[in-house]
N, C-alpha and C positions, 0 to 999 in steps of 0.2 A: 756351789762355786764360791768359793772365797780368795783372798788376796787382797797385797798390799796394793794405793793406788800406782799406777802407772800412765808413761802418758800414752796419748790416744797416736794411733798408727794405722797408716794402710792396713787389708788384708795383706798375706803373701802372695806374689806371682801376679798380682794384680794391681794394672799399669795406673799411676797416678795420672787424673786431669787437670791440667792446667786452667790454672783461676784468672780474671783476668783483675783481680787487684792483691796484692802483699798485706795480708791483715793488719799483722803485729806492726807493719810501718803506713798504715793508712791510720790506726787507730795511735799508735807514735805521735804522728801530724796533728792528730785533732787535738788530743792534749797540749800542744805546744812544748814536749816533752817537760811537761811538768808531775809525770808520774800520775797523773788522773785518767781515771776511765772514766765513761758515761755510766750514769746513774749511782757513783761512789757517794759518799754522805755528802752534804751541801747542795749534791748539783741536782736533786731531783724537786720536782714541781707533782701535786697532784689532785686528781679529783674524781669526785664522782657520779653516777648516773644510779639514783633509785626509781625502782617501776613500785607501787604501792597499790594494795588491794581498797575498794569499795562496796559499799555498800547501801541499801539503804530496807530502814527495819521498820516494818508499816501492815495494816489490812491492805491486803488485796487494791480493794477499791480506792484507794490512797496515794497507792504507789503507782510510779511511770511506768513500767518493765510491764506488770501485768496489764496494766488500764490498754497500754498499746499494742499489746499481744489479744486481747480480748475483742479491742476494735477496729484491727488492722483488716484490710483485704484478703490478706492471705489467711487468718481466720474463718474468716465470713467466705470464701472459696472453698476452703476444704469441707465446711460445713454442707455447704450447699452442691460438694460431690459427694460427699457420703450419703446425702438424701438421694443422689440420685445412681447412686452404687457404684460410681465412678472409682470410689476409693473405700477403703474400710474404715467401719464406724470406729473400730478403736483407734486411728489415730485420733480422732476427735476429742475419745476417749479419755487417751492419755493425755493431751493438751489441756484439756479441763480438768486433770488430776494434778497435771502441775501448777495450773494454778488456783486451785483450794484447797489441796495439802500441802500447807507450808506451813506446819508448827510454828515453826519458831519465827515466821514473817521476816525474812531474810532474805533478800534478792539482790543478789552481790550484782555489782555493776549495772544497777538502775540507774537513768535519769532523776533529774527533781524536777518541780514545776514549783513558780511562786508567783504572787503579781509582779510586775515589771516598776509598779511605784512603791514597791521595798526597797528599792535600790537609790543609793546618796546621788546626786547629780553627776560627781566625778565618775562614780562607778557606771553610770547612765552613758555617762559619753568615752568610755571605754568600750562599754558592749557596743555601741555605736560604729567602733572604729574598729572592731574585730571581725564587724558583719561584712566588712567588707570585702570586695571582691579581691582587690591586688590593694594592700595596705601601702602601698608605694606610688599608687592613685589610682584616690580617692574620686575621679571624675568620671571610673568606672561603674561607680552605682554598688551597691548591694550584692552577694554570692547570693547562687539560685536558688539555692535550696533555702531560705533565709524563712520559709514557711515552719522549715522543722523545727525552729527557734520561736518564734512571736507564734501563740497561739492566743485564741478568744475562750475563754473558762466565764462561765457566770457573768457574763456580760461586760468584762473589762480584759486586758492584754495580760497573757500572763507568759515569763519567757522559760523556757525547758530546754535545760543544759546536760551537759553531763558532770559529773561531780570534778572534773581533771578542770572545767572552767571554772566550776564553783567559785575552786578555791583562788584562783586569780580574779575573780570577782568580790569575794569577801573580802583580801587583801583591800582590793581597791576604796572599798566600800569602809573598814577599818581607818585606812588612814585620814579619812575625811568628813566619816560619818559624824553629828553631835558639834559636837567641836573641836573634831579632830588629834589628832597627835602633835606634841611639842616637837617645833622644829630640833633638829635638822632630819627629824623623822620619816614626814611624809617623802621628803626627797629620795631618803635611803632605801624605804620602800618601795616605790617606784623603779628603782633599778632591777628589783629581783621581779618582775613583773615576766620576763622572759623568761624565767626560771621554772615558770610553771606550765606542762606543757604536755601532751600526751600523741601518739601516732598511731599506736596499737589500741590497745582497751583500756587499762588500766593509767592513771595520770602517774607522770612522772616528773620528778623532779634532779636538778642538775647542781652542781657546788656551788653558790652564793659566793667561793672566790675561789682563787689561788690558794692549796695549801702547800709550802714549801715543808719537805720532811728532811729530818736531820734526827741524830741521835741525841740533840740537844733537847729535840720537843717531839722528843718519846718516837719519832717515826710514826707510823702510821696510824697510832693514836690519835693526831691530829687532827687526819681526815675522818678517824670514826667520829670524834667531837662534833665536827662539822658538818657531820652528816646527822647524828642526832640532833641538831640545832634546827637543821629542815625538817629532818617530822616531827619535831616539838611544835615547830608554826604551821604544820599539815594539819596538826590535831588543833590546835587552836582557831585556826580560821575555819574549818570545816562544823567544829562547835559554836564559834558567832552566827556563821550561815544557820545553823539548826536555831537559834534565838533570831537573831536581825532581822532574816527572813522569812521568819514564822513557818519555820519546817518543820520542827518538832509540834507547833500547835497545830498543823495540820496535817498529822499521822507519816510523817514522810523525817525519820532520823536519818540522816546522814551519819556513814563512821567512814575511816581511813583506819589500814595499819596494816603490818607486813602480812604476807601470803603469798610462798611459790606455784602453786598449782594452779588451775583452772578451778575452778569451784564445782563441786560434785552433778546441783542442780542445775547448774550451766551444760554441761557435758551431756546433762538428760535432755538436756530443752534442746541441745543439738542434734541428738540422735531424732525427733521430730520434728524437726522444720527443714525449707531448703536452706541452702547455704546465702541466696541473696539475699533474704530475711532474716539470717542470721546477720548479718554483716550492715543490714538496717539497724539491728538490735543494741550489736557492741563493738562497729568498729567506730573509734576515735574521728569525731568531724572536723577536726584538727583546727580549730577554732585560735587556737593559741600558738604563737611558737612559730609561724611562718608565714610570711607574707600573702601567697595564695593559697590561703586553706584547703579549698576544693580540688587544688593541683595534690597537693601531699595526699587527699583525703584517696581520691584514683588510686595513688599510689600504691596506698593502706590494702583498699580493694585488690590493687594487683598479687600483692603477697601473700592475702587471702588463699586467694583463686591458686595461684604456681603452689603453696604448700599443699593445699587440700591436692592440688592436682598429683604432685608428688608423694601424699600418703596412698592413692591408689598404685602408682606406677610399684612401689615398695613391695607390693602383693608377689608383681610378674618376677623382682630381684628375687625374692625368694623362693620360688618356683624355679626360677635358674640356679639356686645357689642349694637346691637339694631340700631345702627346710620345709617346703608346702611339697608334699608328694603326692598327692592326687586333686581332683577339682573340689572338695567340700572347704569352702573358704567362707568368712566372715567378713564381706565385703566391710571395708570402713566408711565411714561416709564420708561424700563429697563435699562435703563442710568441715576444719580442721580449726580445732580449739586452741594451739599451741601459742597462738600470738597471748590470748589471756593469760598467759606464763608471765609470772613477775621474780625479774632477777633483779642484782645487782652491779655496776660496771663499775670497776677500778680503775682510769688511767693515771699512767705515768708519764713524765714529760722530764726531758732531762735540758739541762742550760747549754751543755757542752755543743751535744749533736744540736741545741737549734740557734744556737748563736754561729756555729760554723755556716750552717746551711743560709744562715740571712745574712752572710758576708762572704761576698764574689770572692775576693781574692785568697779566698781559705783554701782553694782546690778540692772540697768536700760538697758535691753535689746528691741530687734526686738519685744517679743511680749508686753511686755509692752508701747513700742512706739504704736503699732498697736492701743492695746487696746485705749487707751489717742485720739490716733489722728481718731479715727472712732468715738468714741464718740463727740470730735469737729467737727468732719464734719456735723453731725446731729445737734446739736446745730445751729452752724451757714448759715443751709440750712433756716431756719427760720428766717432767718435776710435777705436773698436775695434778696426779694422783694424790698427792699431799694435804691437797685443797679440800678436795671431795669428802663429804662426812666430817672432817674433824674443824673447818672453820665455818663453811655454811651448810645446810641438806633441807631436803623437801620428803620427809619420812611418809610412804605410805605402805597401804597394803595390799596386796593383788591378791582378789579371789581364783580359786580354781576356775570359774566360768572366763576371767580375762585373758586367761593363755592361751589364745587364739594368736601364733606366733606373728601373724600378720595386722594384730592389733599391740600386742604383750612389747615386741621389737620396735615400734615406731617407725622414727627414721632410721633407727640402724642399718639398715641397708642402703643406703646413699651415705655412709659414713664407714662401714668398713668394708674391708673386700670380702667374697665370699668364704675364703677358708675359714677367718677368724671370727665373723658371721655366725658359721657353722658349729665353730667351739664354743664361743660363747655360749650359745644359744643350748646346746646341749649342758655345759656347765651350769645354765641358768636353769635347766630343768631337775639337770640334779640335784641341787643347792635348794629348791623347792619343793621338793621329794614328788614329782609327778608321776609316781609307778604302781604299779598293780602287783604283786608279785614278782617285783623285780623288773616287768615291764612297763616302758616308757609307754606315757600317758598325755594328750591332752586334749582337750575339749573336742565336742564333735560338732556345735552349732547349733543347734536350738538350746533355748535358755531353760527349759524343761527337764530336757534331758542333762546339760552339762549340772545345772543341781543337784540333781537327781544323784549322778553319778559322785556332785562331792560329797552332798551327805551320807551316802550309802557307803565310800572307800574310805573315809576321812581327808578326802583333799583338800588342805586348807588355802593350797599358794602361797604366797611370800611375803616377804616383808624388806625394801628396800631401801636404801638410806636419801637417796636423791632421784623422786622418781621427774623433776625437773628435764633432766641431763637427758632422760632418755627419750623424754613427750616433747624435743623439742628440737629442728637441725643446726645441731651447737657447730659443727664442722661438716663439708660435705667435702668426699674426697675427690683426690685430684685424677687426672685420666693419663694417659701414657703420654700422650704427646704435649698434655699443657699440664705442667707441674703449678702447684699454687705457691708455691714458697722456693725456687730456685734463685731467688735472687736477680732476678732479670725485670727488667722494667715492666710494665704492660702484663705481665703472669696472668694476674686476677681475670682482667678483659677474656685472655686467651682462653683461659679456665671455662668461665661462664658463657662465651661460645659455645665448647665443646657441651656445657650440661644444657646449655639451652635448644642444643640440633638433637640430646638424647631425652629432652621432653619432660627435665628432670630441675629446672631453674629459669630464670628467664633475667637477659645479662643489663634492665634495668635496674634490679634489686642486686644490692649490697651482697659480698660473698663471706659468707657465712663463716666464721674462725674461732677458736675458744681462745688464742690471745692473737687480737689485732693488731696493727701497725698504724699506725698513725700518722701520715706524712706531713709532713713538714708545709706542703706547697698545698696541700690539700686544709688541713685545717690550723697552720701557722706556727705550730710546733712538732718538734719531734719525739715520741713515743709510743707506751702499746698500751691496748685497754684489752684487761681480762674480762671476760664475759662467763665465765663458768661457776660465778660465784650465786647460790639461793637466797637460802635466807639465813641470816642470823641471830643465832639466838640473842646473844648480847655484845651491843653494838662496840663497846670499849674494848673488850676479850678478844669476841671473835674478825668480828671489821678490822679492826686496829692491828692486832697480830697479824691478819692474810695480807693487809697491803704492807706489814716488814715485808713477810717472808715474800712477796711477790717482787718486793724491792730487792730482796738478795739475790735470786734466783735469777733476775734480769741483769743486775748486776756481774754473776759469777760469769753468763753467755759471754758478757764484754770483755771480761777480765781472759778466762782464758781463751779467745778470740785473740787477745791482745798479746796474749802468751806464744800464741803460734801453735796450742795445742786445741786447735780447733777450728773446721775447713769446712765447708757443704761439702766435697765427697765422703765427709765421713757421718755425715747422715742423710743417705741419698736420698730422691726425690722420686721416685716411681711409687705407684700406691699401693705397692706390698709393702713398702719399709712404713711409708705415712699410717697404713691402718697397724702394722703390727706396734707403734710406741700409743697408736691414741687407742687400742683397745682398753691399754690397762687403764684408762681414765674410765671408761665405760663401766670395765670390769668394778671399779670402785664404787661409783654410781648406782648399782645392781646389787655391790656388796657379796662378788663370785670372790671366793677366795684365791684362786691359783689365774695364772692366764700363762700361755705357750708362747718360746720365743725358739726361729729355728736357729738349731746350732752354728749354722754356719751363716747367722745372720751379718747384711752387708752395713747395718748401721755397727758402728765403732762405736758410736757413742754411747748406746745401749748395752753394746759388750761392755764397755767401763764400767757400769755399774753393775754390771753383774757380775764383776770381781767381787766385788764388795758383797754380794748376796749370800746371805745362810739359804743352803737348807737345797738350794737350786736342784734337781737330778734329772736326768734321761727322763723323754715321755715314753711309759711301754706305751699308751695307745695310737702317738704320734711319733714314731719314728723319726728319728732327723731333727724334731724338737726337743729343748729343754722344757722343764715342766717348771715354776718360779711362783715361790708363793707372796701373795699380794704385801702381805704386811711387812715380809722379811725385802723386799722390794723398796716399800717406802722407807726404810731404818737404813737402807743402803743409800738412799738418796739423801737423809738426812746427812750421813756421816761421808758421803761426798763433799758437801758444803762446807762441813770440818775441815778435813782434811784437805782437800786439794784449795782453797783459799780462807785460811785462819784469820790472817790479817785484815780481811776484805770483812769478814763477820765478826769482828774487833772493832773495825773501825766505822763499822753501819751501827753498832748497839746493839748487835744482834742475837748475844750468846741466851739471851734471856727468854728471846721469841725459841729457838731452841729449843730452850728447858721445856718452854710450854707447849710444844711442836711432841717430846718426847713422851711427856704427860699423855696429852692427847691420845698417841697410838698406840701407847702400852696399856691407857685404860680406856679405852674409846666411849664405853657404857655410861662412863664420871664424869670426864671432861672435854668427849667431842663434841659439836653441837648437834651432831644428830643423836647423840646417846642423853643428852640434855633436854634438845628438843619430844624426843620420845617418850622421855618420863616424864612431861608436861603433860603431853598428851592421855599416857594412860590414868595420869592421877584424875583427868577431865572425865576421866571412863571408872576411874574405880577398880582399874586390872591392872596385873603385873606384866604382862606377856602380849605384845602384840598381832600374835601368832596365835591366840584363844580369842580372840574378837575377829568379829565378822568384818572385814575389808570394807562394805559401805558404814558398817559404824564407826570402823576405826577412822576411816577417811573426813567422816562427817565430824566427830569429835575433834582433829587436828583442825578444822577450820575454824568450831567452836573456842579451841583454844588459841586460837591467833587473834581473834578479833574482842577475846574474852584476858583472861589470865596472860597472855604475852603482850597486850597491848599496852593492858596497866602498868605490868613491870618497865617495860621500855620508853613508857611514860614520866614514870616516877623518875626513872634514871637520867633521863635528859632536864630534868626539872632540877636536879639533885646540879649538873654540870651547869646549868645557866644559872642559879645563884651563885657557884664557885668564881662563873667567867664575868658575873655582873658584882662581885666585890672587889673584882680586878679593877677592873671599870671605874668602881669609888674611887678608889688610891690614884690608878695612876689616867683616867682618861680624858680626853680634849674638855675642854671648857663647856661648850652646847652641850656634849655629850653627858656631864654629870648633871647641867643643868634639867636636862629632858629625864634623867633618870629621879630626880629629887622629884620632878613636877608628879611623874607617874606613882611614886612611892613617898608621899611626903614626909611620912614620921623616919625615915631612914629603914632602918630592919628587912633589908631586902628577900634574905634568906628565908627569914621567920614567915616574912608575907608569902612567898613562894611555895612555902612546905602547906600552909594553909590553903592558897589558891591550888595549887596542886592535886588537892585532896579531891575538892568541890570539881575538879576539871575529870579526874576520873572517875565521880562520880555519876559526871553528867547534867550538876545542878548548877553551874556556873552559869550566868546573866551575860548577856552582851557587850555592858560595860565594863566587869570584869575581865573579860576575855577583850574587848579591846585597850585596855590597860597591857594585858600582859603579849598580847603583839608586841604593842609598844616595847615594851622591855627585851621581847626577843630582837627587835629592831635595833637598838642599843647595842647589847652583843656583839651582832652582825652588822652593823658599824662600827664599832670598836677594833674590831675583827680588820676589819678594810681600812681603816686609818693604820694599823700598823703594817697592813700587806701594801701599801699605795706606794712604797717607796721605787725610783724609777727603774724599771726593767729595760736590759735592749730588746729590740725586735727580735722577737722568736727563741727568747731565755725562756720561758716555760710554758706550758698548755693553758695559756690566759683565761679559759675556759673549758673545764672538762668536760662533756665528751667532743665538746664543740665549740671550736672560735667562733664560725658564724653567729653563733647566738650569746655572744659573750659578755663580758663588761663594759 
């Protein structure tokens, strides 16, 4: 199917519903007919939310993780049922295989333990003030748990955090340790204190400001800057704790750095333990980041509990959906690893929609926000595939023994309906070649036998570019009677009713979206935050470029919105139309080349762009459906943005993201970042072909290389941007501000000292005074930074804090 564009139209014979607002003259109004849409260049605000991987690298008897897996209860229980036959001696077995074979002494998301008198006094009465129960008062005493923090080691007090507090401890500890940092330092530091924070497993960190994106400062380069600048000071304070602390002198190295998965050994030690012990192990005691810790920390537990609960329910979906056709199933366990998934969150925040909505007399409220931004969302769920593989990916490989469809699918089954469910999943078997003679193949259930069978047939399984997207519930869909995205006020509530009476959510927890909406009254600005972003190879390239193209694409929904060529009934809201546009994001995710759209499908929107589609034909196998290949899909999508608003991708700066956009999916192997990320990984291996290594090495060697060879480089590269932004600084910044920089680098040669300190900081040999020098320096920056962002904003001109005002500036 090809063709020129055209605009978007009813079916025939099929009666239009009346909306109850006039787009093109609601969005009219909000302009002030000044010819602006929301999110056109000037008016976007941005920021972002990174989840970072941990670790800590040690003997056994050293490290937190094992020492408390060794002396826990629940150890000494099972022990003392396999003595008495209560249970089998090999789980024992294998619990003490996990931990005394660890080569490489790597135990992602351990705790640390140090004495409690390493710590500067300020940083003393910091941890003092986190212990507490309701940070809002203080006259409540102490949170309960306050034991799993202060323990007695060798006869004095030693405190045992997890690495997400570390690092707001080390900060603390940096700016006041010695003799401190040259004012106006310690003050600026102090401010990003809230910045560092965690609620799942892995700590995470949020924008240190406002980045206003414009085509004058490159767009969305700005935010990648800025987000390099936070794990520049991740890495830095997490290496004074290994010195200041004396955690490196006693066997216990702490590292940070990107990783989308769960970590392999994690995943093992899940399959043997229960799920409450798990969730003692690694869920986040939210120590940071909210006033009642132990209220968020519940919380945490709860979401535990509903996802594992809904990885079981997934089993009975696909038993109704045809996929599991007799009882030989692979129960999963009741324990669910997906929260230790670490993404990245993009939000947008536009001045236009949040200056109307904080001025009564606009006529532009809550529901009219709603309406506008659900309709965006639909829109730009159709652009996502874009995303997938070529800006971020989480590259693994699935052995023949893991297609066990009710482990291989995840959540897919609480995300798409059962038809497409069904295609998929057959296209994912073909794409993997799971056959015997022509006959569809897979695993039978014991791990003997499923070996057995790959070595003897050659069944290698797959290899797929974001195995993130599919280990984790990015989107749960909607039900007949409560749509998630209709535009009506209250949806989401309605929504999580309905999945919370089918056993399948629970309507305390957040509902699950790959690009959210952001309201206005809820966190003080208005826009959306993409959520479907992994990990990035390279923060300037790949960061930088997704949050343009995520800028235009939100943009183009406004635009033509504002055109009048474009309604919610023309991409309607029952979950056949929701699963058939968000399969093809899946489909990408998987890296299935084709995915099925029915002919006489009732989204319009999707028919537009399948004008534009090479290549589209008749499915023989599905009747009724087009058959659409994935790549000639996205080239359609790009060359929508072309064409139907040129001007709009002129006037963002965006012909360039583009070019690189084309790049990308013409050679994806060169310049996506999962064809990037992947030849990292084999080089780590010494192989060409990821399809000739065995799926736990290939898996184990990508972690290697994240914490190894991509750490360095993303290292060096933010090093390389903080000299550039600290001789800005020389020339043009505030008076204290060069004064504090002269103190930290006396002889001048900021760069020179950098490229040196740099070196010794990837090495690992860097001293503590070193490294609190170069806080320092990063603190400089990120004031610098905030002195030119401080100028006054009205109320609710942009996302004062991405992903969240309440924790803002």
């Amino acid at each position: 199917m090809t063709g020129r564009p055209h605009r978007l139209t009813s079916l025939p014979g099929r009666p239009r519903r009346t909306t109850p607002f006039d787009l093109p003259k609601l969005l009219k109004t909000l302009a002030a007919d000044s010819g602006r849409i929301p999110f056109c260049d000037g008016d976007v605000t941005a920021g972002a939310e990174n989840e970072i991987q941990v670790a800590v690298i040690g003997r056994q008897e050293d490290v937190d993780l094992p020492e408390t897996i060794a002396h826990s209860n629940y150890f000494t229980n099972i022990m003392r049922r396999a003595r008495s036959g209560d249970t089998s001696p090999r789980l024992v077995s294998y619990l003490e295989n996990f931990l005394q074979d660890n080569r490489e002494r790597v135990w992602e998301n351990s705790w640390v333990r140090f004495p409690r008198r390493m710590l500067s006094s300020f940083a003393g009465r910091l941890l003092s003030h986190d212990l507490l129960a309701d940070k809002r008062r203080p006259e409540l005493g102490l949170r309960v748990d306050t034991g799993r923090f202060l323990i007695q080691k060798d006869g004095e007090e030693h405190l045992r955090v997890p690495i997400s507090y570390l690092l707001k401890l080390a900060l603390a500890d940096a700016l006041a340790a010695g003799k401190g940092l040259p004012a106006p330092l310690p003050a600026a530091g102090e401010v990003l204190f809230d910045h560092f924070l965690s609620d799942n497993t892995s700590p995470e960190t949020f924008s240190f400001r406002v980045v206003s994106l414009s085509a004058a400062s490159g767009q969305g380069r700005a935010l990648a800057r800025e987000t390099g600048r936070r794990y520049l000071l991740c890495q830095l304070l997490v290496e004074y704790a290994n010195q200041r602390f004396h955690l490196a002198a006693s066997g216990q190295r702490a590292m940070v750095y990107f990783a989308p998965q769960t970590p392999v050994r994690q995943r093992d030690l899940n399959e043997l333990i229960a799920d409450g012990f798990y969730r003692e192990l690694f869920l986040s005691p939210c120590l940071s980041g909210w006033d009642e810790g132990e209220k968020k920390h519940r919380y945490m537990e709860l979401c535990h509990q509903v996802l594992s609960r809904s990885q079981l329910q997934a089993v009975a979906k696909l038993r109704e959906a045809g996929i599991i056709t007799n009882n030989l199933v692979m129960l999963p366990n009741v324990s669910n690893t997906s929260l230790a998934n670490n993404g990245t969150h993009i939000s947008l925040g536009s001045r236009l929609l949040g200056g109307a909505l904080a001025d009564p007399a606009s006529g532009f409220g809550a529901a009219e926000e709603k309406h506008l931004g659900d309709l965006a969302i639909k829109c730009v769920e159709h652009f996502l595939p874009l995303f997938v593989g070529t800006y971020s990916a989480a590259p693994a490989r699935l052995g023949f023994t893991d297609f066990h469809p009710e482990k291989a699918l995840g959540f897919l089954p609480h995300e798409l309906d059962y038809t497409h469910l069904r295609m998929l999943w057959r296209r994912w078997r073909k794409k993997a070649d799971l056959s015997i003679c022509g006959r569809p193949l897979t695993p039978f259930g014991p791990d003997w036998l499923d070996s057995s069978a790959s070595t003897l047939f050659g069944l290698r399984g797959d290899f797929i570019p974001d195995a993130r997207l599919i280990d984790y519930p990015a989107a749960l869909l909607s039900t007949r009677r409560s749509p998630a995205l209709d535009g009506r006020l209250g949806n989401h509530d309605r929504l999580k009713a309905d999945l919370s009476a089918l056993g399948a959510f629970d309507p305390n927890m957040s509902l699950y979206l790959l690009y959210r909406q952001r309201q206005f009254a809820a966190m003080g600005y208005s826009g959306f935050e993409g959520r479907h972003y992994s990990l990035f190879e390279n923060l300037g390239d790949d960061m930088g470029e997704a949050a343009t193209l995520q800028t235009l694409v939100t943009a183009y929904a406004y635009r033509i919105m504002a055109e009048g060529r474009l309604r919610h009934r023309q991409i309607p809201d029952d979950p056949t139309s929701e699963s058939e546009r968000r399969q093809i994001f899946f489909a990408s995710a998987i890296g299935i080349p084709t995915f099925f759209v029915r002919r006489n499908s009732r989204n319009l929107f999707l028919r537009h762009i399948l004008k534009r589609t090479a290549h589209v034909r008749a499915s023989r196998r599905y009747p009724g459906y087009l058959r659409v290949p994935l790549s000639d899909y996205q080239k359609a999508l790009v060359a929508a943005l072309r064409e139907d608003v040129p001007d709009l991708v002129e006037s963002l700066g965006a012909e360039e993201t583009l070019r690189d956009l084309d790049r990308r999916l013409e050679h994806p192997e060169l310049h996506s970042a999962a064809g990037r990320l992947t030849s990292g990984i084999l080089r780590e291996l010494g192989a060409r072909d990821p399809m000739r290594v065995p799926a736990r090495e290939f898996n184990l060697a990508a972690e290697a290389y994240y914490r190894g060879g991509l750490r360095r480089t993303q290292l060096l590269e933010t090093f390389a941007e903080l000299g550039e932004d600290l001789q800005t600084l020389e020339g043009g910044g505030t008076e204290p501000l060069r004064r504090a920089l002269s103190t930290l680098v006396p002889g001048g040669e900021v760069r020179v000292f950098l490229r040196s300190a740099g070196d010794e900081v990837a090495a690992g040999t860097a001293d503590d005074l070193l490294l609190q020098r170069l806080i320092g320096l990063v603190l400089c920056a990120v004031e610098h930074d905030r002195d030119g962002a401080r100028r006054p904003l009205e109320k609710g001109t942009g996302n004062d804090s991405c992903p969240s005002v309440r924790r803002a500036l």
